[in-house]
C-alpha positions as CSV (number, residue, x, y, z in Angstrom):
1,X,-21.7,4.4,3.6
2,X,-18.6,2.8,4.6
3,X,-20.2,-0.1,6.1
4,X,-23.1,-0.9,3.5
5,X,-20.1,-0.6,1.0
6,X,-18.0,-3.7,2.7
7,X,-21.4,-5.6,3.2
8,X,-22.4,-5.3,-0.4
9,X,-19.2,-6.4,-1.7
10,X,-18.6,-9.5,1.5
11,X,-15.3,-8.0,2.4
12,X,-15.1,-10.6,5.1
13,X,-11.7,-8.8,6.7
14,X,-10.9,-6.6,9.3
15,X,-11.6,-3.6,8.1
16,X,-10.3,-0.2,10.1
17,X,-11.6,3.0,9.7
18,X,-10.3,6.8,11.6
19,X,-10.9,9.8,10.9
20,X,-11.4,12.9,12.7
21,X,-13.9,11.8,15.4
22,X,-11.0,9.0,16.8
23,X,-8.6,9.8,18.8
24,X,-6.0,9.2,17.0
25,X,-7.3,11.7,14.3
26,X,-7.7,14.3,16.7
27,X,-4.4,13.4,17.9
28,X,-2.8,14.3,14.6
29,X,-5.1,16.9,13.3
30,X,-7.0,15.0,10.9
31,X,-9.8,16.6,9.8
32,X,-10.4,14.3,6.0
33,X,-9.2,11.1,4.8
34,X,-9.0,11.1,1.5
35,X,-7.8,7.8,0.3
36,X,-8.5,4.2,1.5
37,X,-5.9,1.7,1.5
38,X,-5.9,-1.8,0.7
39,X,-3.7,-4.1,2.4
40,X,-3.6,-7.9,1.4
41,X,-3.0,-11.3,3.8
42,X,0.5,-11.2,2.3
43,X,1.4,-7.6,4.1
């Protein structure tokens, strides 16, 4: 779902995605993430 949505909509940058099945989720106990952040070319 994540992937079709940033084809559909050309979001052309890096776009990172962890959750539970990473490392670093599993590192921290992160079983959900519930909200995406959007961060611009400015920072």
């Amino acid at each position: 779902m994540f992937r079709r949505f940033v084809k559909k909509h050309r979001l052309n940058w890096p776009q990172v995605r962890l959750g539970a099945q990473s490392e670093v989720g599993a590192d921290y106990g992160i079983k959900d993430v519930s909200v995406y952040i959007l961060v611009g070319p400015d920072g």
